[in-house]
C-alpha positions in Angstrom: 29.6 16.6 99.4 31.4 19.1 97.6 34.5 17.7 97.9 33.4 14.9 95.6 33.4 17.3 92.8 37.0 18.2 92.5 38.8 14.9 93.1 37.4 13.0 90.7 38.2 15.9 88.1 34.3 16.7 87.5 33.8 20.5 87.6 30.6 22.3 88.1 30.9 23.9 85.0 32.1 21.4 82.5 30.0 21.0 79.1 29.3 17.9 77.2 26.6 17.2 74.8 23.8 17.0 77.6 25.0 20.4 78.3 26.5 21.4 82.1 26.5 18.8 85.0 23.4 20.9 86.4 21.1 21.0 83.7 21.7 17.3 83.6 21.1 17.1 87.3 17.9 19.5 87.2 17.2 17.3 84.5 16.7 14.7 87.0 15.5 15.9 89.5 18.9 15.6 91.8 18.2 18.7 94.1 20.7 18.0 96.6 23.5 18.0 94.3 21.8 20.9 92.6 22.0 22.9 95.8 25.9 22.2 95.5 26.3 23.0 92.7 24.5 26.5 92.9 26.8 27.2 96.2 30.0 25.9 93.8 29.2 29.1 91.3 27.7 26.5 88.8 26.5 28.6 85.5 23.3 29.2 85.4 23.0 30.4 82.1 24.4 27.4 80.2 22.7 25.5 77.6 22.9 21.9 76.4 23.1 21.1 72.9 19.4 22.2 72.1 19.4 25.5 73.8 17.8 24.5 77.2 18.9 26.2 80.3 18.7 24.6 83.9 15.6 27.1 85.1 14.1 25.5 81.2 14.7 22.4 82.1 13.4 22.2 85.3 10.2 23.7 83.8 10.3 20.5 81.2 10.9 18.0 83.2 8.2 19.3 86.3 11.3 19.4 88.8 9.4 22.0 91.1 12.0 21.7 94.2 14.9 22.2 91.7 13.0 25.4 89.9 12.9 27.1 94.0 16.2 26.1 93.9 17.6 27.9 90.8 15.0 31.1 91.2 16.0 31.4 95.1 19.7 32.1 93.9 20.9 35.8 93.8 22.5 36.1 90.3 22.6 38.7 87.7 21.2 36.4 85.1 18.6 35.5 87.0 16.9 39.0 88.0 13.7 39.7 86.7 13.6 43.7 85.1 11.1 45.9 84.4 
């Protein structure tokens, strides 16, 4: 599946105004292509036009397989500190 991505010219990390193609895929529930995305370095910290993250909106939207998804991942942005 991953090869779909660069092809067709859509990147992982591309913004428009619904914010990155994973917060719109959290968004709705897509985990499969979530999972992709995660393993294609897909920025987790982006935020669509009204501030909402991918971990935020998975909270939103109740997308509970997509939330393990996103708090499973090892990044630095993602780490929980003391």
């Amino acid at each position: 599946m991953t090869e779909v991505f660069e092809p067709q010219g859509s990147y992982v990390n591309s913004l428009r105004d619904a914010g990155s193609p994973l917060i719109w895929d959290v968004a709705h529930g897509h985990q499969d292509v979530v999972g992709v995305q995660l393993q294609n370095n897909a920025n987790l910290v982006a935020e669509n036009n009204d501030t909402i993250t991918p971990l935020q909106s998975s909270v939103l939207v109740g997308s509970l397989p997509c939330l393990e998804l996103l708090v499973r991942i090892d990044h630095p942005n993602m780490r929980i500190t003391p």
